[in-house]
C-alpha positions as CSV (number, residue, x, y, z in Angstrom):
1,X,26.0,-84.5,-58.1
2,X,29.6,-84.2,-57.7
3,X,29.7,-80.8,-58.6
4,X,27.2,-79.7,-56.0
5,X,28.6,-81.5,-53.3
6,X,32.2,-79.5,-54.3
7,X,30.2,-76.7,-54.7
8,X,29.0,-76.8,-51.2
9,X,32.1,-78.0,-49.7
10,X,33.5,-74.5,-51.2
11,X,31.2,-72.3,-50.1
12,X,30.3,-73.5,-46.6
13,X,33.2,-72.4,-45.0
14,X,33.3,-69.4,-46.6
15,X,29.7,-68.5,-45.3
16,X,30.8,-69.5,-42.3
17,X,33.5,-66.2,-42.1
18,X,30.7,-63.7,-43.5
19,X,29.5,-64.2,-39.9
20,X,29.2,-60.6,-37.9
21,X,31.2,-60.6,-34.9
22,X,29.7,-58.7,-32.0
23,X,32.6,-56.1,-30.6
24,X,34.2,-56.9,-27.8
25,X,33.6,-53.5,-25.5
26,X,36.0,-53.1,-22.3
27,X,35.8,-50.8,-18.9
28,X,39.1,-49.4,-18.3
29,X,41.5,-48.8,-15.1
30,X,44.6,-46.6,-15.0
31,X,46.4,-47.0,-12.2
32,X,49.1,-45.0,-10.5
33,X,51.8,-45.4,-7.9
34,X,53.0,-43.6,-5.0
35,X,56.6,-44.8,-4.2
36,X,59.8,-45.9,-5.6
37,X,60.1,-48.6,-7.9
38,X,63.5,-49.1,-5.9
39,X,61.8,-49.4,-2.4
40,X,59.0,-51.4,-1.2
41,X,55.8,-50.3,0.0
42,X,53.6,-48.9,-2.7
43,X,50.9,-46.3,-2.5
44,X,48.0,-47.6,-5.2
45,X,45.6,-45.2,-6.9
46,X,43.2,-45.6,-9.7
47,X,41.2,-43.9,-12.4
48,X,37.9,-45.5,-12.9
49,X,36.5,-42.9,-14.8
50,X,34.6,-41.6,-12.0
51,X,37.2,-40.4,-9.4
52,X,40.6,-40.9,-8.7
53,X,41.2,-42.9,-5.2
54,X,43.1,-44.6,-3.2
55,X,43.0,-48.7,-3.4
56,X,41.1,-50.5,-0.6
57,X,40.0,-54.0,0.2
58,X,36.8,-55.6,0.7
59,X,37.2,-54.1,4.0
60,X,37.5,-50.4,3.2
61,X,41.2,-50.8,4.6
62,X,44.0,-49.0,2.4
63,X,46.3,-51.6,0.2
64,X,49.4,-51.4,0.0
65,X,51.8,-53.6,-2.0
66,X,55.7,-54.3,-1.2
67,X,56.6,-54.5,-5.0
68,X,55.1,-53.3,-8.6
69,X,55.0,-56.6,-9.3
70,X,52.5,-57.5,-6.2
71,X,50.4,-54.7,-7.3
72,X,49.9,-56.2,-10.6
73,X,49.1,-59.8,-9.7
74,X,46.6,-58.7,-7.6
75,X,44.5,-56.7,-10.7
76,X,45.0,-59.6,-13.1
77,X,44.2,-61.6,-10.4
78,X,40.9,-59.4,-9.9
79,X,40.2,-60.0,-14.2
80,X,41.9,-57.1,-15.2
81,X,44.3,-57.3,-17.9
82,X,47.3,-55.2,-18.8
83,X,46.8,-52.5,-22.1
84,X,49.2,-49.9,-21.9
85,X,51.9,-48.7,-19.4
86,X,53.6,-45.6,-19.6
87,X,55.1,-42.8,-17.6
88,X,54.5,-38.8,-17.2
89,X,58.1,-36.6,-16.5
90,X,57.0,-33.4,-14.4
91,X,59.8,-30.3,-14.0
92,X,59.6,-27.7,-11.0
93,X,61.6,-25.0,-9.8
94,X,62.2,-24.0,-6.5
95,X,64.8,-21.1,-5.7
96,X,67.2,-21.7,-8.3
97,X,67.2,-24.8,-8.3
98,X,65.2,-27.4,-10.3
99,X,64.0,-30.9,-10.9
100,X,61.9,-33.5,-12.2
101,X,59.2,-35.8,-11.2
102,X,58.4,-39.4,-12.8
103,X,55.3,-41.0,-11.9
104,X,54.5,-44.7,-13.8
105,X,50.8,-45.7,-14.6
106,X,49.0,-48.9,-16.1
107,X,46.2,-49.0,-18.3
108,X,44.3,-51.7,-17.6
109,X,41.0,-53.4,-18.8
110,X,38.5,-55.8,-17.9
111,X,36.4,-57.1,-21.2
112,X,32.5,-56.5,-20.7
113,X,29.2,-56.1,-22.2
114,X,27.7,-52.5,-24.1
115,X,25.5,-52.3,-21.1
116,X,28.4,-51.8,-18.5
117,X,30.2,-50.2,-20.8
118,X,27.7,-47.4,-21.9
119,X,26.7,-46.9,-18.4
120,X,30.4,-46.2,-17.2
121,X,30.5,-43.6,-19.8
122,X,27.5,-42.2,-18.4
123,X,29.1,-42.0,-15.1
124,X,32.4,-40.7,-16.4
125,X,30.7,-38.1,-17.9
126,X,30.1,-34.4,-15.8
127,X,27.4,-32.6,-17.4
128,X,27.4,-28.6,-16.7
129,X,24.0,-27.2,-16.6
């Protein structure tokens, strides 16, 4: 009787672990900036796999935030959370002379079922006919 009961004790926890998880799907955001991280008053664009646009409230009224920081709060504040940042260097020339360009982006995502998540690849996607 012993035996059994160590037995079970054994293998009762390890049946729990065989246990499938379900995969955790996500809709992401990549956001952009217009502005200097210097300066206040930041321009906020994201990617929601549809269209590229410019931030509004509930009110269709243009956001704009005083710091990076601001901008931030306010997604994880809307359940977003933070993936990946990064930034993209562009050059130009222009008579002679030349430059560069930095532009800053966050990937963010939200966590969510494979419903929402197969139909915003179904939006994301342009089929050509």
């Amino acid at each position: 009787m012993k035996g059994l009961i160590i037995t079970l004790l054994i293998l009762i926890p390890t049946l729990a672990n065989c246990q499938v998880e379900e995969k955790q799907y996500y809709i992401y955001n990549i956001v952009s900036f217009e502005g200097e991280f210097t300066k206040q008053n930041f321009k906020v664009y994201y990617d929601d796999g549809k269209e590229v646009k410019r931030l509004r409230n509930d009110k269709d009224n243009k956001v704009r935030f005083s710091t990076p920081a601001g901008a931030l709060m306010y997604f994880i504040s809307q359940g977003w959370e933070m993936y990946l940042n990064g930034a993209t260097t562009s050059s130009f020339l222009s008579n002679g002379t030349g430059g560069s360009s930095t532009s800053s982006y966050w990937i963010l995502r939200k966590p969510c079922n494979k419903e929402e998540f197969e139909k915003a690849v179904k939006e994301a996607v342009i089929e050509n006919n």
